[in-house]
N, C-alpha and C positions, 0 to 999 in steps of 0.2 A: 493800767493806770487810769484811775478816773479822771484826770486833769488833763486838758488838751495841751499840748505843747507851747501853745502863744504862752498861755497862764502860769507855765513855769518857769518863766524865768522873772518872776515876782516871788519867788519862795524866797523867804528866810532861811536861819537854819533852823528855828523850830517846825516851818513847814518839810524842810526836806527830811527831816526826821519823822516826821506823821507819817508824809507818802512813803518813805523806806517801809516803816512797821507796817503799815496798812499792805502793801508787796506782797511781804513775811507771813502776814495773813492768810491773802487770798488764794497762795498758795505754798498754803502751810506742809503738803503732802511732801512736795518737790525739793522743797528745799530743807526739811528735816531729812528725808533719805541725803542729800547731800552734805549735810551737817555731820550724820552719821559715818559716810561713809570716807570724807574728806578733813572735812574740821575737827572732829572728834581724835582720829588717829594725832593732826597737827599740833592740838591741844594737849592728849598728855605726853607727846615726845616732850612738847615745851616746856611741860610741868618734870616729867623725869628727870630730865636733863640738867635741872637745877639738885634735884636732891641728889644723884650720881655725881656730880661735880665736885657738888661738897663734899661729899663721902671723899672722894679721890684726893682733895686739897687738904683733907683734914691727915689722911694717912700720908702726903707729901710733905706737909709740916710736922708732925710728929717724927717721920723718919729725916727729916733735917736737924733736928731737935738731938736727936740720936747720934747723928754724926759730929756736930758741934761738942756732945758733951765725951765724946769716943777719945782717947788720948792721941797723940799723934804718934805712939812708936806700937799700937796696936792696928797695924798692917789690913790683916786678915779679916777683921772687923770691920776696918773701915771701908776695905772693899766690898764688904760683903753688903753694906747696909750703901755703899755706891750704887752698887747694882739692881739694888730694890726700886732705888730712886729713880734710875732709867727706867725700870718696867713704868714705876707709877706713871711719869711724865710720859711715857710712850702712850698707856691707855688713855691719860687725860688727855692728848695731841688728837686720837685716833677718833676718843669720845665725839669731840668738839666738832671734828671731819665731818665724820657721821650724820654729828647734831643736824650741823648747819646746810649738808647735801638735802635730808629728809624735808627739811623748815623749806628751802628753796622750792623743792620738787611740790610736796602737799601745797604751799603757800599758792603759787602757778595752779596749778590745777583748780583749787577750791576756787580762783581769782576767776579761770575760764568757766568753767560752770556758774557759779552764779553771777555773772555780768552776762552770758550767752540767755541765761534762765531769763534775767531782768528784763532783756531785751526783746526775749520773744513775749513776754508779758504784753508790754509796749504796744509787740505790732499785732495783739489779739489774738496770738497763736494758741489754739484749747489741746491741740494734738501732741505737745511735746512729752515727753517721758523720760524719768530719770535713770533709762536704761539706753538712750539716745545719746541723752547728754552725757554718761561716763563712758562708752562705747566709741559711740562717733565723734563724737563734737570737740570734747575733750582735749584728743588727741593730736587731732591737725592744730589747734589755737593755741597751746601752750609752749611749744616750740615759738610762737610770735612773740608771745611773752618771755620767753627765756632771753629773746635776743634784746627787747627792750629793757629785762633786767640787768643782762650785764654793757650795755651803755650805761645805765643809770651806774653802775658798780666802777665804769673805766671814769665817769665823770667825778664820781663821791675822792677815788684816790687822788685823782688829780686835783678837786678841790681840796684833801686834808695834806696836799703836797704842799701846795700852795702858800696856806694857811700856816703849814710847821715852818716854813723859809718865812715866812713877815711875822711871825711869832720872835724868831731866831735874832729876826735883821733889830726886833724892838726889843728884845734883852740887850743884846750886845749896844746898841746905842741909846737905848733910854730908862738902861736898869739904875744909873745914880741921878740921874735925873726929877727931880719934881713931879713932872708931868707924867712919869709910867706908872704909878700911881692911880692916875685915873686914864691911862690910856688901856690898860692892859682889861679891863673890866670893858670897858667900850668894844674893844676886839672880841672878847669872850660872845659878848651878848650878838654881835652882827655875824660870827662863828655858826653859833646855833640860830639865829635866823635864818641865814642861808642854808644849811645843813637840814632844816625843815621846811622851808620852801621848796629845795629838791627834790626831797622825801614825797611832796604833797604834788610837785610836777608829775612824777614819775608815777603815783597813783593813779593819778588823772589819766597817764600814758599809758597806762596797761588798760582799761577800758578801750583807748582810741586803736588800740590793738588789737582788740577783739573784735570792734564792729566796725572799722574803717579799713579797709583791704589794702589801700596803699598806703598806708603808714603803719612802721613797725622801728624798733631801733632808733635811733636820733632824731628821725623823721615825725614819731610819733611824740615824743620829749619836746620836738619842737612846737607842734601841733598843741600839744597840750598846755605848754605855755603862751602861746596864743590864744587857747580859748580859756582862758582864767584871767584873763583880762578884764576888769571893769566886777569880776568876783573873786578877787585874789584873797580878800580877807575873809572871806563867807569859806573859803573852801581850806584855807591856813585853821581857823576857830574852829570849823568841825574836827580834822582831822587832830586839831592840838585836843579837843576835849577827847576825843576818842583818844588818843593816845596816854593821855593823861587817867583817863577811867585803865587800859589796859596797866598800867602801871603801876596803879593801886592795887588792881589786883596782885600782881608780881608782889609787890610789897607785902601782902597780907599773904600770900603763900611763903614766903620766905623767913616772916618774923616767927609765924606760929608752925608751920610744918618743918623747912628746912633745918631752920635755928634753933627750933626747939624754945624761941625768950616766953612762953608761957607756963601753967601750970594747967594746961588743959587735958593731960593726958595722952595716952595712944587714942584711945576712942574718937578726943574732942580735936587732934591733930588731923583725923581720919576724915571729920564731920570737917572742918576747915578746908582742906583738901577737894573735897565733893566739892562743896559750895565754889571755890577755886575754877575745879574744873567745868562746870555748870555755867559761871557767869563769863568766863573765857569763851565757849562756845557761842554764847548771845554776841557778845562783844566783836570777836571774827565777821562773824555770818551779817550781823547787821552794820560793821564798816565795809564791808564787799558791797552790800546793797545800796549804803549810803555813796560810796563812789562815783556809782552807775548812774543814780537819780541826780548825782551832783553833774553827772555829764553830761546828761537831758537838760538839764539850769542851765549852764553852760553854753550851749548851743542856743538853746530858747534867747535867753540874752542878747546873743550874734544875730540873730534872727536866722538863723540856718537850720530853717525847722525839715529834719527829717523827713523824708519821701518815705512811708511805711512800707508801702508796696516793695522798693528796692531796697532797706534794710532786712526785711522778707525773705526776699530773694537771694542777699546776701547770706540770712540765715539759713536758709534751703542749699547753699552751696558747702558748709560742711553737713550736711545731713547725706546729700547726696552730689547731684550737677551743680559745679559751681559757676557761679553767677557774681562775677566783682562788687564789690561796692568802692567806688571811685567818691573823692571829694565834692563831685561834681552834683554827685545824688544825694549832697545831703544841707546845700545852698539852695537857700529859699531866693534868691536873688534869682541866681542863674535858673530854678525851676521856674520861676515868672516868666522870664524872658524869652522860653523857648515856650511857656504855654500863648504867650503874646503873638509870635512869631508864628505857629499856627493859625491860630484865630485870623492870621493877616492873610494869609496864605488862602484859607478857604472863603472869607470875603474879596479877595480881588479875582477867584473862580465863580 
């Protein structure tokens, strides 16, 4: 990174999007082999997965369609076309299984490589290699990150538990009411604030998973809603614009590829497609980096500017000997204090 640590936690979000791309840049080698080798696969499951769906939805409602119009004293038939319907709903169940194990698994991985990548950017590391990072690194971090995913996963049910019971309690007592009118619209909107706020803690929390040794799990969710403090809205508008760009994308592969609502052809479906799959890949690779750089703001802020030397270190322990990285080494406070405490030590000698 060319910016010192003090001076980042004055970014915007158009600065932290400069520094991301600029990243992307300098080592463009690193992180295209990873793009390749992780994002890429992630990207067309995600794209597949929408045109298989439909295929599968489209033949479930047609064979519904069939049985609705089958007589009722036609037996044999309408077993027959029962049992389709179980196959169908079996592979659309199995699909989905699938989908969402693969989405998880790449998701993690691509998450550990490049935030471990970013990081060693950071602390000036020229020696790392992207046969390092899939090999070693990889391996040991993402396991840290599976378990801060499913916190994030036991939190989200328990907030959509929540949410359905004070949905329930304000039907039942304020559905003839005047007021549910405009309360049920208020709930919606504070629903999905929350529900993206999470979304945006728990981002935050897989970086503090990667390069904080003692935090993982709720620990790290906690952490990381503590340091988005005093950046809550910087880090809410990035990830809403990224989320909002990935979304369009979904949309324009679904209207013209999936749906077919054009008249562009196989060809121009095909060219849609690409373009799809192409700007999905940008889109991954540069919110993992933006993350990372949003975690460095973050800290900078707090003024807990990293000891590079023991993030280092930290990162030298999954490569090989591990070496912790404690909270302790990454407070600018408490590094003052013990470099003070020296200095006293050897003037009263």
């Amino acid at each position: 990174m060319d910016r010192e640590q003090e001076e980042m936690q004055f970014l915007g979000m158009f600065g932290v999007y400069k520094e991301s791309y600029k990243i992307i840049i300098a080592w463009r080698r690193i992180f295209s082999q990873i793009t390749l080798s992780l994002i890429l696969p992630l990207a067309l499951v995600f794209l597949a997965e929408k045109e298989f769906s439909n295929l599968l939805l489209s033949n479930i409602i047609r064979s519904e369609i069939q049985l609705d119009m089958t007589p009722a004293g036609a037996n044999s038939r309408r077993s027959k076309i029962h049992g389709v319907l179980t196959s169908e709903w079996t592979y659309f169940w199995l699909l989905k299984a699938a989908y969402f194990t693969f989405l998880l698994i790449f998701s993690l991985l691509s998450t550990a490589a490049v935030v471990f990548t970013v990081a060693s950017l950071y602390t000036s590391r020229r020696d790392l290699s992207f046969r390092k990072v899939i090999t070693v690194v990889v391996p040991k971090v993402w396991k840290r990150l599976i378990l801060t995913f499913l916190c994030y996963f036991l939190f989200i049910f328990a907030y959509n538990f929540v949410a359905f019971l004070l949905f329930v309690v304000t039907v039942v007592t304020l559905a003839t009411a005047p007021v549910g009118d405009y309360v049920f619209p208020i709930l919606l909107v504070l629903y999905f604030a929350g529900f993206l706020y999470a979304t945006v803690v728990w981002q935050l929390a897989s970086v503090i998973s990667v390069l904080e040794e003692d935090a993982r799990g709720f620990r790290a969710m906690s952490k990381s809603r503590a340091l988005m403090k005093g950046k809550t809205w910087l880090a809410v508008l990035i990830f809403f614009k990224l989320n909002f760009t990935f979304g369009a994308i979904q949309v324009m592969f679904d209207r013209f590829v999936v749906h077919h609502r054009s008249n562009l052809g196989p060809t121009g479906r095909a060219a849609v497609g690409v373009v799809s799959l192409l700007l999905l890949l940008k889109v991954f690779l540069f919110g993992l980096v933006v993350q990372t750089v949003l975690y460095f703001v973050c800290k900078s802020y707090h003024h807990e500017s990293i000891d590079k030397s023991a993030l280092s270190e930290h990162l030298e322990g999954y490569l090989g000997d591990y070496v912790p990285l404690k909270s302790k080494d990454v407070q600018m406070e408490q590094y003052l204090e013990e470099d003070d405490e020296n200095v006293d030590v050897h003037g009263r000698v």
